[in-house]
N, C-alpha and C positions, 0 to 999 in steps of 0.2 A: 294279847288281844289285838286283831286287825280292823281297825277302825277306817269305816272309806267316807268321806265327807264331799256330799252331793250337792252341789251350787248353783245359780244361777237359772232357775227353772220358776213354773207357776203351783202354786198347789192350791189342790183342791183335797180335804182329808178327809171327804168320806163324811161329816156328820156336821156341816155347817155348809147354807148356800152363801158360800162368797170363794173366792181365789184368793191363795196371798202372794203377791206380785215378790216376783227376785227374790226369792227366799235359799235357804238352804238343811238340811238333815245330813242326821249322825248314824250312820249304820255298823253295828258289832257284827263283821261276817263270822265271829267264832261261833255266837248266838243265833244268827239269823233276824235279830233283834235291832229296831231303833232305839237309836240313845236319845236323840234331840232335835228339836227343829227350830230353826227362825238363830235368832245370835245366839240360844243357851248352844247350839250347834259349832257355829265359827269359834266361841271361845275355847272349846275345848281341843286337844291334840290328838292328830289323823295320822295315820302311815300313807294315804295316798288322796286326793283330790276327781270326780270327775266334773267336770262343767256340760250340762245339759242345754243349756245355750238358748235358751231360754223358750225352751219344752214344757208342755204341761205334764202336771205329774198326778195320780190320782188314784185310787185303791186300786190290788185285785180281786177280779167278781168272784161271788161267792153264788153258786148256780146249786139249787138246792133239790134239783128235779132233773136227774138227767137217765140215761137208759144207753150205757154202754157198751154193752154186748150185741145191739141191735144194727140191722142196717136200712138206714133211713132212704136207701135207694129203691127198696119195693115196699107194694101195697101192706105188710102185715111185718114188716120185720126183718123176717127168715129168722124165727123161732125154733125152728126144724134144725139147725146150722151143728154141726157137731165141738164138741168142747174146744179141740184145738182152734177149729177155723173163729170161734164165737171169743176165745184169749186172742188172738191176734187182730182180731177188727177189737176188739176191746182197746187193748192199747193204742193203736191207732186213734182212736176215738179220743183218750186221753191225752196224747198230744194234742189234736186239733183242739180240742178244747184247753186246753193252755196257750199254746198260739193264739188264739182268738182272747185271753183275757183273763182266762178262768181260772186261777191259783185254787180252789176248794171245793170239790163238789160235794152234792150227799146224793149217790145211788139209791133207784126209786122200786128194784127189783130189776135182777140179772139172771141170766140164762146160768143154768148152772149153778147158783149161786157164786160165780166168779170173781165177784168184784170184792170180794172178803181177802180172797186169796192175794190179787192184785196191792188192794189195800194192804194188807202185812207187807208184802215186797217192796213197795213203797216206804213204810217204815222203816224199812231195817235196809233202805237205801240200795236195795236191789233189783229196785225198777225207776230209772230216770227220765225228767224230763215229762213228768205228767203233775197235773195236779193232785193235793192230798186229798186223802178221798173221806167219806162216813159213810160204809157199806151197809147196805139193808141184808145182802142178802139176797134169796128167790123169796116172791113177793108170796100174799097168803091173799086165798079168793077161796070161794064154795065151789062146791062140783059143779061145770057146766058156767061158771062166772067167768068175769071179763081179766083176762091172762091164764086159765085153765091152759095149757099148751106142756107137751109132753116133758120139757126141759127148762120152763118161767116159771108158774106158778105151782105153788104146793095147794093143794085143798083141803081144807077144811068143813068138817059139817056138824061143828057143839064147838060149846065151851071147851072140853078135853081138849078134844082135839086144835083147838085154837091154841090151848096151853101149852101142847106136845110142842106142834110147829114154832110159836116164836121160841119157845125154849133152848128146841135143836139148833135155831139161825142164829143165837148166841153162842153156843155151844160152837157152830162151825165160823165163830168169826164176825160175823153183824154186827156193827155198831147202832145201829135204828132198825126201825119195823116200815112195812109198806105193807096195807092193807085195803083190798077193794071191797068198797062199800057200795058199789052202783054198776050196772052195766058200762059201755063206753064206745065210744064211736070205731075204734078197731075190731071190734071182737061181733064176731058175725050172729045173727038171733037174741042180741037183746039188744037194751034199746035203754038211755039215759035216767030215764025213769023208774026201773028195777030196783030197789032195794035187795043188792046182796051182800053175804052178812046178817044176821041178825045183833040186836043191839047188844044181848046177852056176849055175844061172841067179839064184837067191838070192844065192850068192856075187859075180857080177857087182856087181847089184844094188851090193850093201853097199860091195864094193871102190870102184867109181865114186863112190859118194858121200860116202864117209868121205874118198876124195882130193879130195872137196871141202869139208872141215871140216863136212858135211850128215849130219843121223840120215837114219835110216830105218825107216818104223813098214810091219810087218807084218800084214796082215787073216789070222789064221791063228785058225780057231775048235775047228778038230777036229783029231786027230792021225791020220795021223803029219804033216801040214803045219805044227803048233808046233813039234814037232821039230827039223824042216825049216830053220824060219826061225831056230830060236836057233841051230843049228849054222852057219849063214852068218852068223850075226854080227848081224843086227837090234841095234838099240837099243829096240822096243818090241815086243812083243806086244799087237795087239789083239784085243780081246774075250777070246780065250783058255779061252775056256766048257768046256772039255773039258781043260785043262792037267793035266799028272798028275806024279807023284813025282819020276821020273827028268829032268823037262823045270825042275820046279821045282830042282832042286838046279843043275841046267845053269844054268839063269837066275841064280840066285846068284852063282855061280861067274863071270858073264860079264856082271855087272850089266847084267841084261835087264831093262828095267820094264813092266810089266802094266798096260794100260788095257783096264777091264773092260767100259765104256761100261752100265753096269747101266740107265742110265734108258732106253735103245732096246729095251731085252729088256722093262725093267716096262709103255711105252707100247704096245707092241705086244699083252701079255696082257692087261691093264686097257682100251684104246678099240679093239681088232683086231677083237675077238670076229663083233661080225656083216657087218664092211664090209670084210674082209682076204680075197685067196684063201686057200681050206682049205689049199691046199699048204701056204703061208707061213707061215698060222698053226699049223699041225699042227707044221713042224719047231720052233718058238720054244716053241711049250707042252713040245712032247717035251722041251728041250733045261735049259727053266727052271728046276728042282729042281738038277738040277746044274751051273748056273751059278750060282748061289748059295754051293753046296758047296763046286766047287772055288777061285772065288776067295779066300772067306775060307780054306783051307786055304794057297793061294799066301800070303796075307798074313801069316799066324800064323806060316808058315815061313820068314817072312824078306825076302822077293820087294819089290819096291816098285810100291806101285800109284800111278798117277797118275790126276786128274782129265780125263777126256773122255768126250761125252756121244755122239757120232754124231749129232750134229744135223744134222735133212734127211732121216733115216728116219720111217715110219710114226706121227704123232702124236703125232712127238720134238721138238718146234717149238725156238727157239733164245732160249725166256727159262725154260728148264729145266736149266741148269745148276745150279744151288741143290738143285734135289731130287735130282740124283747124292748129297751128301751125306747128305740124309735116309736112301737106303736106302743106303747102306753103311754107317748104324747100324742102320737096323731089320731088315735082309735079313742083311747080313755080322757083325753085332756087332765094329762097330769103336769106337772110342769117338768123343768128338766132336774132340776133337784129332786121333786118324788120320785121320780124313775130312777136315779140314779141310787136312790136310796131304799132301795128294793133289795139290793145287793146288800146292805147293812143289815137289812131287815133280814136273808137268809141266815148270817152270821149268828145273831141274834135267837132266830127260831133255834139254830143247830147249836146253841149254845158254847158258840166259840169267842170266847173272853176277848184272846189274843190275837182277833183278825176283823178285818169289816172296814177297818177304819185308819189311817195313817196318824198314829199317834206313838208318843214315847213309849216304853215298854211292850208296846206290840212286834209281832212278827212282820219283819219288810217285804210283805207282798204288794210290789205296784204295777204299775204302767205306764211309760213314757208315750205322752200322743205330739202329736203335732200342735192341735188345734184346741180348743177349751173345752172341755165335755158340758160345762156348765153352760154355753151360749147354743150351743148344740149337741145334743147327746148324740148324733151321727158321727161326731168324731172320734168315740170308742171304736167304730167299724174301721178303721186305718189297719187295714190289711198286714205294713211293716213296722207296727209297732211294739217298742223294745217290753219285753216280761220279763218281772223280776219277781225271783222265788227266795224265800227267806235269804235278801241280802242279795242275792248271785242272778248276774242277767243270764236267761233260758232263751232267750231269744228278743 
């Protein structure tokens, strides 16, 4: 067993708002696993030392909404993008998003279904240097719904047919489901409002992949399609821009968690303005004020939000994970703890034991910053800072 004993740093672990000053941890690189922190650490014996020199140290994010086969440098995507070109901005994509912070994501629907495939090679340590993944798979919508596109979405229209498709995207690999429950600000002729999907067909949905110990995150932005999806049982709501009283009490009740994806709403009003179609940008301006509204209202009442960014949408690039934080202080007024624990909260939705938080027995995914994340959450954005992947720095 190689043991590396990491010293002289701050920590912050991910599920307490405090740092703990000069401290130190036990890392098993056979495991990828922490042994210890604080002196149960120093007592025990190391084959090597590093001193951090008194860096802050502090989980890696767990982005629970991401779209890696997309390019976030045009209006819709390029959904059109054929298999090879759509695996290599993939990968790419995966790095950046490790760079940036990101040790975990969960894929929210991929061109191709790619990111299953990815995902396997990853496992079996044939693709490095990217975060571990939880493949959806290609996403499920109705004919004519929002991600219909020749190589994204699979369609659906009944029950069966809802039962076929999540079926096949376990069958081909998918560890979770993504299903769109509403129109959405990309998808040109509908409109936030729409309920698509029927609830009958949500239910499928959920039943099939819960009999596979698998979540299932919902594109649902307008009502009555939130509705919709908490009533069948989702485990997330995304975006959720429009959630209202009677859906937040539901979502309590049925521990539904909220991924707001705020930084795909800010990139689109902030670089949209003169390179977006009017359609697209008209529904996201109309919709902005109160996506703001309602999510800190979901928040204050209870609701758990998680960290996911939509990256892959409009000049949503995939090393902007860090700024989701930022504006859920400056947009939502959350403190710098809840923001940061958003990322806990993804772990938590995706059901992963072993990651979220820097504790014994877990996997050693952190981040070396400069600066305290907890006096400002802008210092996760530090551009050169060091990522560590179970145990082993990636950069």
């Amino acid at each position: 067993m190689s043991k590396t004993l990491y010293t002289n740093f701050n920590l912050f672990n991910g599920f307490e708002d405090k740092t703990y000053p000069n401290t130190s941890m036990l890392v098993d690189e056979d495991t990828g696993k922490f042994l210890a922190f604080g002196e149960d650490a120093t007592k025990q014996d190391s084959d090597k030392q590093v001193d951090l020199k008194g860096q802050f140290v502090m989980p890696g994010l767990v982005n629970c909404h991401t779209h890696i086969t997309l390019d976030s440098d045009t209006a819709d995507g390029n959904p059109d993008a054929d298999q090879t070109t759509a695996t290599v901005r993939a990968v790419d994509s995966l790095r950046a998003l490790l760079k940036s912070g990101v040790t975990y994501v969960r894929e929210c629907g991929s061109l191709y279904g790619l990111d299953a495939t990815l995902a396997k090679l990853q496992r079996e340590n044939k693709l490095t240097k990217v975060p571990e993944m939880m493949a959806s798979g290609r996403a499920l919508t109705m004919t004519g719904g929002h991600g219909d596109a020749p190589h994204s979405g699979v369609t659906v229209d009944s029950p069966d047919e809802m039962r076929k498709a999540v079926r096949n995207n376990f069958k081909n690999g998918a560890q979770c489901t993504k299903v769109m429950a509403t129109g959405g600000v990309m998808s040109p002729g509908d409109y936030m409002d729409e309920a698509q999907l029927t609830l009958e067909e949500l239910k499928v949905a959920v039943y099939e992949s819960h009999n596979k110990h698998a979540v299932v995150a919902a594109h649902a932005e307008g009502n009555p399609g939130i509705m919709n999806a908490i009533k069948a049982g989702v485990d997330s709501v995304e975006h959720g821009f429009y959630v209202n009283d009677e859906e937040i009490a539901l979502m309590k009740e049925h521990n539904t968690y909220l991924t707001p994806t705020l930084v795909s709403a800010w990139c689109i009003a902030e670089y949209g303005k003169d390179t977006l179609p009017k359609w697209e940008l008209n529904k996201l301006l109309k919709a902005l004020n109160d996506i703001y509204k309602n999510v800190r209202h979901a928040k204050e009442s209870g609701v758990k939000v998680t960290l996911g960014t939509d990256a892959g949408t409009p000049y949503n690039d995939f090393s902007k994970t860090p700024v989701e934080f930022q504006l859920m202080v400056e947009k939502e007024g959350f403190t710098n703890f809840e923001a940061l624990s958003t990322s806990r909260h993804s772990a938590e939705l995706m059901h992963l034991d072993d990651y979220g938080t820097l504790e014994a027995g877990k996997y050693a995914d952190f981040l070396v910053l400069e600066d305290d994340p907890l006096a400002d959450v802008k210092a996760v954005q530090q551009v050169d800072k060091s990522v560590y992947k179970l145990g082993q720095k990636v950069y």
